[in-house]
ZANU-593484 format. One line per field, with one value per residue: residue number from 0; chain; x, y, z of N, C-alpha, C, O in turn. Coordinates in pm, 1 decimal. Layout:
BEGIN
i: (NUM  ...)
ch: (A  ...)
n.u: (X  ...)
n.v: (Y  ...)
n.w: (Z  ...)
ca.u: (X  ...)
ca.v: (Y  ...)
ca.w: (Z  ...)
c.u: (X  ...)
c.v: (Y  ...)
c.w: (Z  ...)
o.u: (X  ...)
o.v: (Y  ...)
o.w: (Z  ...)
This chain:
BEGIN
i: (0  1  2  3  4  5  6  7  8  9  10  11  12  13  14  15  16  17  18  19  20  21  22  23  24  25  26  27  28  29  30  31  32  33  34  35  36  37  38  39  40  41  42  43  44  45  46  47  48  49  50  51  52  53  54  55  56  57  58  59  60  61  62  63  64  65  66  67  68  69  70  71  72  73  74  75  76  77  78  79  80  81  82  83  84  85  86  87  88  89  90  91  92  93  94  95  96  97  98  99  100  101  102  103  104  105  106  107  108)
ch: (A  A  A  A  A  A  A  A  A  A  A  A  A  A  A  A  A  A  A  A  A  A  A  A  A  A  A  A  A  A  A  A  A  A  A  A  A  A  A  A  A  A  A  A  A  A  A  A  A  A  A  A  A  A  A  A  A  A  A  A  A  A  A  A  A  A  A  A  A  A  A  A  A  A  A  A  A  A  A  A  A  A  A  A  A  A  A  A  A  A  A  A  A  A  A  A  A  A  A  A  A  A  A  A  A  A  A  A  A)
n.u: (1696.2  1334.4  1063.6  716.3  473.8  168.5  -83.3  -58.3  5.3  -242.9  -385.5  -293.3  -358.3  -628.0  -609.2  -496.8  -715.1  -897.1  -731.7  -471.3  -192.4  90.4  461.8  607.7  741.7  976.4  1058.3  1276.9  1089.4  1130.7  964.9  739.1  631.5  829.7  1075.9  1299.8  1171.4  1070.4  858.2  597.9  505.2  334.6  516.9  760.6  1039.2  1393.8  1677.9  1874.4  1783.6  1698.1  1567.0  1294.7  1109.4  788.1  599.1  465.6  444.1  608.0  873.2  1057.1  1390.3  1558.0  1948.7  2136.4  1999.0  1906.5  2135.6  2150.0  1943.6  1975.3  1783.8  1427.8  1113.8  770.1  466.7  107.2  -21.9  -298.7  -448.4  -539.4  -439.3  -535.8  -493.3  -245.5  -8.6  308.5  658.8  968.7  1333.7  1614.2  1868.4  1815.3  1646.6  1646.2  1395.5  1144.3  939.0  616.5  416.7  544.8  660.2  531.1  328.6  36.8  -224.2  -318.0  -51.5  -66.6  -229.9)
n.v: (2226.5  2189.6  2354.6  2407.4  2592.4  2654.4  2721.3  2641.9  2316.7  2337.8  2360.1  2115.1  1924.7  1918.7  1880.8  1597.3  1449.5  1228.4  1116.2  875.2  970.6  1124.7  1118.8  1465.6  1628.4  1845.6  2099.7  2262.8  2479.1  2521.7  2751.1  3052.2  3343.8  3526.8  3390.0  3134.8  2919.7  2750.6  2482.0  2253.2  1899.2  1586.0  1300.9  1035.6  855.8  919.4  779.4  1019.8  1199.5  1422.3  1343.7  1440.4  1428.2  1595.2  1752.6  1519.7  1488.6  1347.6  1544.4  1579.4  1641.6  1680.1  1625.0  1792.0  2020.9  2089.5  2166.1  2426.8  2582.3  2553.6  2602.3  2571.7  2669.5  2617.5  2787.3  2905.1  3082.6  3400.6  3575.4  3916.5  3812.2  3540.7  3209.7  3014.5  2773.4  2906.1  2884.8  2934.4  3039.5  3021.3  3119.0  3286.1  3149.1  3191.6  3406.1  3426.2  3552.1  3787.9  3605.4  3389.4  3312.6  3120.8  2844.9  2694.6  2553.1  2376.4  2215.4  2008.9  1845.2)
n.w: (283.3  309.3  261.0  372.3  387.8  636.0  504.7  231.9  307.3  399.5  148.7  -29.1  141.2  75.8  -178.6  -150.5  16.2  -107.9  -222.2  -237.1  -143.7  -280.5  -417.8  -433.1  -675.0  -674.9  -979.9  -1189.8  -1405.0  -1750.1  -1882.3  -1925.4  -1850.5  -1692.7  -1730.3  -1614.1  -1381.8  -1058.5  -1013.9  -948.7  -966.8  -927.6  -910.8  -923.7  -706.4  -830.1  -843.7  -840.7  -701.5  -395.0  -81.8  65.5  372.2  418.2  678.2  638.7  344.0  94.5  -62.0  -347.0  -474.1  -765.7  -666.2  -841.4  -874.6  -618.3  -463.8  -607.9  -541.8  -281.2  31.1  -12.9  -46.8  -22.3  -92.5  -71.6  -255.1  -296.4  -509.4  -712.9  -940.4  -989.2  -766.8  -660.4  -622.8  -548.2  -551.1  -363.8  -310.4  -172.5  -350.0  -615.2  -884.3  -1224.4  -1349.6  -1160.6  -925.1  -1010.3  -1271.9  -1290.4  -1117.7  -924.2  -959.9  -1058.9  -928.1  -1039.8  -1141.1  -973.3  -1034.9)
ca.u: (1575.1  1223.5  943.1  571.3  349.2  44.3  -182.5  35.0  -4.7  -408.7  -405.1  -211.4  -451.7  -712.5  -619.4  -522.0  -840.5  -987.7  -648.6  -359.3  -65.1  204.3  562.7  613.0  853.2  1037.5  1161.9  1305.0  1020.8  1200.2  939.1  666.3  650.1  933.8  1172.3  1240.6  1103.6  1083.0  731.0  560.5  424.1  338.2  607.6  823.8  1158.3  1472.8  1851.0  1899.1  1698.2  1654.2  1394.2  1219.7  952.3  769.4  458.6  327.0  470.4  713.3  919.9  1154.7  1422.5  1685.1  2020.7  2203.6  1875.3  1862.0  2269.6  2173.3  1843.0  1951.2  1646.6  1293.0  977.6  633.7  355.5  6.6  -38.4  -403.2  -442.8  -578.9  -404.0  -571.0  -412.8  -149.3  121.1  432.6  798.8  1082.2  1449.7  1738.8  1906.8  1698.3  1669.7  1543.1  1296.1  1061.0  806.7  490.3  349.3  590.8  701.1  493.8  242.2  -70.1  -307.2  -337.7  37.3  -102.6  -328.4)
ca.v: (2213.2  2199.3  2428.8  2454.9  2687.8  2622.8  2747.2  2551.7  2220.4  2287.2  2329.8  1951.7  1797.6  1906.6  1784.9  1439.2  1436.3  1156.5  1031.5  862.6  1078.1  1063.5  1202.7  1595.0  1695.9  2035.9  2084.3  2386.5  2497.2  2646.3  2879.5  3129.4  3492.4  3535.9  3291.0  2943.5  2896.8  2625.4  2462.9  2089.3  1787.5  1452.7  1184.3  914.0  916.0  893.8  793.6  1138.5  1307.8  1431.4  1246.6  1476.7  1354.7  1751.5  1734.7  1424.8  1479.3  1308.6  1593.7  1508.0  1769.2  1663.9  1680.2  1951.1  2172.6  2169.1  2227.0  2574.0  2664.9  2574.1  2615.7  2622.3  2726.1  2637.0  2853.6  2909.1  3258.1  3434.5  3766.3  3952.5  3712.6  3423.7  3168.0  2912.8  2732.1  2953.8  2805.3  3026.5  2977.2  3138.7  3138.9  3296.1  3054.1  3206.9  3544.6  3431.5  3639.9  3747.9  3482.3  3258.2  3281.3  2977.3  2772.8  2732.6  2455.6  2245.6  2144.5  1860.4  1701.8)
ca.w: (361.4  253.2  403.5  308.9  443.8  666.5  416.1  117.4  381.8  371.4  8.2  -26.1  226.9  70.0  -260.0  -138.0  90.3  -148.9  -294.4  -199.3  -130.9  -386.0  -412.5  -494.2  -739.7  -745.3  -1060.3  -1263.4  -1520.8  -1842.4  -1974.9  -1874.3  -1876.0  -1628.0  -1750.3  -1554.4  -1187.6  -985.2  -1014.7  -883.2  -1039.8  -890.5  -957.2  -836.6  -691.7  -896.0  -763.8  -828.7  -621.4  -235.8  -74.0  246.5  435.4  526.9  700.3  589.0  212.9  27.2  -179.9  -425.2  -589.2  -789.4  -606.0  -856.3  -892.0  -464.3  -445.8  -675.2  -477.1  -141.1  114.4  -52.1  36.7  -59.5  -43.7  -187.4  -270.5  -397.4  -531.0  -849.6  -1100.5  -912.6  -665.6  -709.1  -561.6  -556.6  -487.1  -378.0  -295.4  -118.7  -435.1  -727.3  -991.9  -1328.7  -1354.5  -1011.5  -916.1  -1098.9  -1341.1  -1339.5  -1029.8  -833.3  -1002.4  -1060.5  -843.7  -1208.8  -1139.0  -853.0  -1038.8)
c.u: (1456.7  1138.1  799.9  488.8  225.2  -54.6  -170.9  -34.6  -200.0  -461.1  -402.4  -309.8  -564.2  -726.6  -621.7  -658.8  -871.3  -890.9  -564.6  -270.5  68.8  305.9  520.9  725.7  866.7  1085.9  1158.0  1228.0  1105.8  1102.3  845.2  722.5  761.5  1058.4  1108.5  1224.8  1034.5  889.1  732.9  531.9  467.4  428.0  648.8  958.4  1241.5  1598.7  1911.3  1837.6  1709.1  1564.7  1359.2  1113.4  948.3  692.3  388.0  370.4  587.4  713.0  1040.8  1232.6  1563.6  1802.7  2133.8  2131.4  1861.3  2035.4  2267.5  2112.5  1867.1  1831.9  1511.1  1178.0  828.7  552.6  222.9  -15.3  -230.1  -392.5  -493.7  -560.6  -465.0  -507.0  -344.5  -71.1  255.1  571.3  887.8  1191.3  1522.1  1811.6  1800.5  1710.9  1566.8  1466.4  1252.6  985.3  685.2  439.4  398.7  669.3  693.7  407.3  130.9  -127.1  -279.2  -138.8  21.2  -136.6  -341.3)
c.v: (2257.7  2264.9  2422.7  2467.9  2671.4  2638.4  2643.7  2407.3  2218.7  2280.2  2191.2  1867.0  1791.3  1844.9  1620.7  1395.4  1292.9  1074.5  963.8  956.5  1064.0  1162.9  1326.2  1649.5  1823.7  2027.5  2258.8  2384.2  2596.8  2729.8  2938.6  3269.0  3579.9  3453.6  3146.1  3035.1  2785.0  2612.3  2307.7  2034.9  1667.9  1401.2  1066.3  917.1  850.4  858.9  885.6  1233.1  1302.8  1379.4  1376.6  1444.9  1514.4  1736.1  1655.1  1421.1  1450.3  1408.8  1558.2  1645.7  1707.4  1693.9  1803.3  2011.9  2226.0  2204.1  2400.1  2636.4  2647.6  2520.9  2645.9  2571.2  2720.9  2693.3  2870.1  3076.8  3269.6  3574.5  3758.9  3849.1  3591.5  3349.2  3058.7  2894.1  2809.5  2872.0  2929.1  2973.2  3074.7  3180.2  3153.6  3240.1  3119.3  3380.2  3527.7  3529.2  3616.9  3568.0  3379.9  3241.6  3151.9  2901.6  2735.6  2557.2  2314.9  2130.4  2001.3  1798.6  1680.4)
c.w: (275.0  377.5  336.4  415.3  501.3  548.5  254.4  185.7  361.9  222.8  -42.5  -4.8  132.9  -62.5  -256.6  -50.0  28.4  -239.9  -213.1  -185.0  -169.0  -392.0  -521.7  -512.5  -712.9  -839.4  -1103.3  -1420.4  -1637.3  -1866.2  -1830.2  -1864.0  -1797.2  -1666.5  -1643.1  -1426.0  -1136.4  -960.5  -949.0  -975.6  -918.7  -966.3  -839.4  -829.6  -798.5  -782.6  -765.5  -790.0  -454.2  -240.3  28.8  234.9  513.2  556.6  610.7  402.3  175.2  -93.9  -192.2  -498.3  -604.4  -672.9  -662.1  -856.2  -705.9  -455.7  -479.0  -616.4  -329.0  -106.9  11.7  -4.7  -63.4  -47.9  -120.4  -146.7  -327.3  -387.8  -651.7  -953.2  -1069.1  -863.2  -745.7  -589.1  -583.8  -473.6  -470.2  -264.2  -206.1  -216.9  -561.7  -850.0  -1097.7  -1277.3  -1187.5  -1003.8  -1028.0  -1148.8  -1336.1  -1229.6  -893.8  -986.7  -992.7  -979.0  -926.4  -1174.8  -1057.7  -869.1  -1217.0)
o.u: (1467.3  1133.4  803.5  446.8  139.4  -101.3  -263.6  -135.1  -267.3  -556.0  -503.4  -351.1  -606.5  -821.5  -694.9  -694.7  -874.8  -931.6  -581.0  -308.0  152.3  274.4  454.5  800.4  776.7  1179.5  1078.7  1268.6  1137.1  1160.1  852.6  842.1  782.5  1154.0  1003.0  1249.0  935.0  813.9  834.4  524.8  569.2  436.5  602.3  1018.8  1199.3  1608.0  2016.9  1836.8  1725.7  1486.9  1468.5  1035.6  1022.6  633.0  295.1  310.6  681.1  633.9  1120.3  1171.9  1650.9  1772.4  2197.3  2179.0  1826.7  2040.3  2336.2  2154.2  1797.6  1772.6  1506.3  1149.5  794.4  512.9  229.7  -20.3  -285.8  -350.8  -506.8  -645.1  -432.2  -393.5  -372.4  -63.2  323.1  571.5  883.1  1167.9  1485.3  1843.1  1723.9  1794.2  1444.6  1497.9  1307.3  971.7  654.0  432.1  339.8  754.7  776.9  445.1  101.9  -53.4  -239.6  -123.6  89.7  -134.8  -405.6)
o.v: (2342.7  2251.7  2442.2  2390.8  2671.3  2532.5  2592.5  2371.4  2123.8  2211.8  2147.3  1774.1  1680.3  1770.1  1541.3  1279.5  1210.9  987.4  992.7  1055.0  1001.7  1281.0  1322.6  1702.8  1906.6  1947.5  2346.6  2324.7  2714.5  2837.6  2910.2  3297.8  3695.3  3481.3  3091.4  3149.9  2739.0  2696.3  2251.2  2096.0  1654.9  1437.8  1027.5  969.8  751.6  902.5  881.0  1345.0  1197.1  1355.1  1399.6  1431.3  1560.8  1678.0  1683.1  1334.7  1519.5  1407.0  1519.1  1733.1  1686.4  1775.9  1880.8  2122.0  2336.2  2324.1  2484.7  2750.3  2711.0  2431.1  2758.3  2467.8  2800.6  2657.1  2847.1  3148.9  3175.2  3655.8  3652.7  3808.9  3511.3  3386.3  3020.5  2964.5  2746.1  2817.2  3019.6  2900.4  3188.7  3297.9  3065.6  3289.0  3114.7  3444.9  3594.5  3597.9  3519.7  3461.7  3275.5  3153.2  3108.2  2921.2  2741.0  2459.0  2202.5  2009.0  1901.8  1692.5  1586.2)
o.w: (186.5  499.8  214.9  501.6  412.9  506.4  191.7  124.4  321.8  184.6  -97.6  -74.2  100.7  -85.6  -315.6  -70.5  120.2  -316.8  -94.6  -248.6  -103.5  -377.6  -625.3  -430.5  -726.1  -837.6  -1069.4  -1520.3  -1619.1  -1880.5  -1710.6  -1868.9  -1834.5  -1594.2  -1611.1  -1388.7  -1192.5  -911.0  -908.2  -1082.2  -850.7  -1083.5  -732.3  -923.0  -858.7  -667.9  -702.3  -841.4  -393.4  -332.6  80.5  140.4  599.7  465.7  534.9  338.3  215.1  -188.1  -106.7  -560.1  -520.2  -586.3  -590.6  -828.7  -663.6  -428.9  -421.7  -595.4  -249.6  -166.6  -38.2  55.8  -150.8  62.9  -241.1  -47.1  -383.2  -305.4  -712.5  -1033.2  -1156.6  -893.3  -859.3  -488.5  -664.5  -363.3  -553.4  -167.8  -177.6  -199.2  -600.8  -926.3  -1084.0  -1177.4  -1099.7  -1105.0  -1096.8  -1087.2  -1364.4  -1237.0  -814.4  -1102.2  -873.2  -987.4  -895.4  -1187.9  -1081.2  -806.8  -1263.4)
């Protein structure tokens, strides 16, 4: 299952506001100051991927990377380090948290 966060959901809108609305990858980022952690990018589906339709968004996550993470959860976080998109799992994939724990806005567009 896929979840994203009211606040995550107004982030989205407000990017597509003036676009089309195009599939959203999960994938497993290798680097950053935590190790890997599950970050976004726009794409297009593969035959190897989940499809969900969540509020209005087509996300896409491989089907072995969602077998390892289970349930995940979108959210937009802000604080001191400045805001971003954070992802998190039932299963902890990689470092998570801090820096490298979500992603930063830049991943959407």
């Amino acid at each position: 299952m896929i979840t994203i966060s009211e606040k995550a959901q107004i982030v989205l809108k407000d990017y597509f506001k003036e676009k089309e609305i195009t599939p959203i990858r999960v994938f497993l980022h290798a680097g950053g100051c935590s190790g890997p952690s599950l970050a976004m990018v726009l794409d297009e589906p593969k035959d190897s991927d989940d499809v969900y339709d969540v509020d209005g968004f087509t996300i896409l996550v491989d089907k072995e990377l969602h077998q390892q993470t289970r349930d995940i959860t979108v959210d937009y976080v802000s604080g001191s380090m400045g805001s971003g998109f954070q992802l998190t799992s039932e299963v902890t994939v990689g470092g998570g948290g801090g820096c490298g724990g979500g992603c930063s806005s830049s991943c959407c567009g």
